[in-house]
VOPAGU-2260 file (C-alpha; in pm, 1 decimal, decimal comma):
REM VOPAGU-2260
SITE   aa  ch    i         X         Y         Z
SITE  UNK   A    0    1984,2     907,9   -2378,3
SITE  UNK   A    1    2329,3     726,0   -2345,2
SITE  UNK   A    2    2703,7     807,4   -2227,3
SITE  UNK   A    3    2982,9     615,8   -2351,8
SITE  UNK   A    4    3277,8     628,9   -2160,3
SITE  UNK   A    5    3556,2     375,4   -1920,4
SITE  UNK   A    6    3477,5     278,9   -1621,2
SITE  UNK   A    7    3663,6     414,9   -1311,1
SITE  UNK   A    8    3510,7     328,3   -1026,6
SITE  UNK   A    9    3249,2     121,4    -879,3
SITE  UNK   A   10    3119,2     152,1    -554,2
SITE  UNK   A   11    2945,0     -56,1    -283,7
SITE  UNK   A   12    2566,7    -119,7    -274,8
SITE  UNK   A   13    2375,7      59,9     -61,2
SITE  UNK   A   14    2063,2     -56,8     110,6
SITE  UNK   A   15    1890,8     288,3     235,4
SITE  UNK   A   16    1571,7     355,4     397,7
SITE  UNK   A   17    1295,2     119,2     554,9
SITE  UNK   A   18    1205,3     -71,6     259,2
SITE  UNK   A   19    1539,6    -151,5     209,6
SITE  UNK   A   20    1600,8      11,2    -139,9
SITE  UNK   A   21    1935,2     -47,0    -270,8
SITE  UNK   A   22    2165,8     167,0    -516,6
SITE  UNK   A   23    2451,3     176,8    -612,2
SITE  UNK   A   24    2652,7     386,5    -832,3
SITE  UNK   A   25    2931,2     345,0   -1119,0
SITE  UNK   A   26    3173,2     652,9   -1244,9
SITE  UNK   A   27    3271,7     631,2   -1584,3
SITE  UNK   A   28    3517,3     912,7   -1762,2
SITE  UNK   A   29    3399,3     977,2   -2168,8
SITE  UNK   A   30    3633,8    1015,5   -2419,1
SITE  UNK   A   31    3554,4    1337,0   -2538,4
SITE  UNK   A   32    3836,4    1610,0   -2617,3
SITE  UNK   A   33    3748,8    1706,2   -2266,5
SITE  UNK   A   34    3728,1    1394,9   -2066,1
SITE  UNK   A   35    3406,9    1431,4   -1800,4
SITE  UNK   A   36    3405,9    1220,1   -1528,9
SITE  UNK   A   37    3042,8    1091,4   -1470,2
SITE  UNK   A   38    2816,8     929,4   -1149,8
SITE  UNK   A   39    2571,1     726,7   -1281,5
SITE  UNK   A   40    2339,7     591,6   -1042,1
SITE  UNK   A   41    2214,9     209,8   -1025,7
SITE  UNK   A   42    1869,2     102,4    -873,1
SITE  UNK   A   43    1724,3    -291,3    -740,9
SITE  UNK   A   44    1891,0    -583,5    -918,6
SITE  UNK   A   45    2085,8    -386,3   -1136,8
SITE  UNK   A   46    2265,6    -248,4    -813,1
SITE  UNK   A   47    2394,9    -582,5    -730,6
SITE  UNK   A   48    2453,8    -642,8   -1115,9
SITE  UNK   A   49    2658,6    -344,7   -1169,1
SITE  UNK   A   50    2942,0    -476,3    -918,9
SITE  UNK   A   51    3044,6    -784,8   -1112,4
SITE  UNK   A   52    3171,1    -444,8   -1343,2
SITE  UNK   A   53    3566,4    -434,4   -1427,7
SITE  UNK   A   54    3785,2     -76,6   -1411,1
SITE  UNK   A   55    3859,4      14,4   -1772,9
SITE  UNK   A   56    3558,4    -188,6   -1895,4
SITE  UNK   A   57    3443,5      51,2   -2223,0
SITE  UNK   A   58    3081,0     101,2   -2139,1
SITE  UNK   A   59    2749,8     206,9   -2295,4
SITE  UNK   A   60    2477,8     319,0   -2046,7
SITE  UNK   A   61    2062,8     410,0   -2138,9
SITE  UNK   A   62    2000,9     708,6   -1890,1
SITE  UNK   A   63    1758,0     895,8   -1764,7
SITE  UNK   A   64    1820,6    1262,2   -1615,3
SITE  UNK   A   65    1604,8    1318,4   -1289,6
SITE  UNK   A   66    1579,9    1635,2   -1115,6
SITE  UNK   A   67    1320,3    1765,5    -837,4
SITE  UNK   A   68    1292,3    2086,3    -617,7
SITE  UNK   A   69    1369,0    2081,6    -266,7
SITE  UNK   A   70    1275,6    2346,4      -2,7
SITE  UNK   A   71    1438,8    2425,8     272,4
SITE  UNK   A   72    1270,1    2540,0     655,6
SITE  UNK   A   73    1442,4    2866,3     554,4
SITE  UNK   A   74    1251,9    2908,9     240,8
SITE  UNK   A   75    1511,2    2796,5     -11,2
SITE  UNK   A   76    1449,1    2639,8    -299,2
SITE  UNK   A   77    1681,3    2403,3    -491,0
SITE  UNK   A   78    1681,2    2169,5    -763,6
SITE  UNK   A   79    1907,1    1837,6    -685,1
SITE  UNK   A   80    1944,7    1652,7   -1044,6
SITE  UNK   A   81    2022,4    1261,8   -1072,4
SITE  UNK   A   82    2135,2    1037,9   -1360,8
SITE  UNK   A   83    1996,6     685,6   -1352,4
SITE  UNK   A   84    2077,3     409,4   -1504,1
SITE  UNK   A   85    1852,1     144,0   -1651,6
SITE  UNK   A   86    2059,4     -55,1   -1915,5
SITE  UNK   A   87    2424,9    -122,4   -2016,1
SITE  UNK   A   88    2651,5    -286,8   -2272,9
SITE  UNK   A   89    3000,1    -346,8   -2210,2
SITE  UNK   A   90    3314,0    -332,9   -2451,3
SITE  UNK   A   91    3142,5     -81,8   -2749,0
C-alpha cells in the first residue's frame, strides 16, 4: 500500500527498550477532498533517515498496516493498529 500526502511534521528518534530499537515517526496530511492527517511510523536506519525530511516535502510512502490484540489484567481485549513505513520518494 502507499499514502501520498505533505509532510507536516517530523519528530525526534526514539531509542526504546533494551536493545535499543529506534523509531521514529513522520505526519503527513493527503490531499484528498477531505484532508487526513496521518502518523506513519519509521523503524532502524530509516529512523535516522527520515529526519534529514523537509515540512511541505510532497511525499510517497510503501506501508504496511499492523495491528495486534492486547489484554488487559481486567480481561479486556483491544486491538492497537500501527502504520509502518518501509520506503519513500519525495517530490511526486
Amino acid at each position: 500500500m502507499e499514502i501520498k500526502g505533505t509532510i507536516v511534521q517530523v519528530n525526534p528518534v526514539e531509542t526504546v527498550g533494551k536493545n535499543n530499537f529506534k523509531k521514529s515517526t513522520i505526519w503527513i496530511e493527503t490531499a484528498d477532498q477531505y484532508p487526513q492527517t496521518i502518523e506513519i511510523e519509521f523503524v532502524k536506519d530509516k529512523a535516522d533517515e527520515i529526519q534529514s525530511l523537509a515540512l511541505g516535502t510532497n511525499i510517497t510512502v510503501q506501508i504496511n498496516i499492523n495491528g495486534r490484540k492486547w489484554t488487559s489484567s481486567e480481561g479486556v481485549t483491544k486491538v492497537f493498529n500501527s502504520i509502518q513505513g518501509w520506503r519513500y520518494e519525495t517530490d511526486f
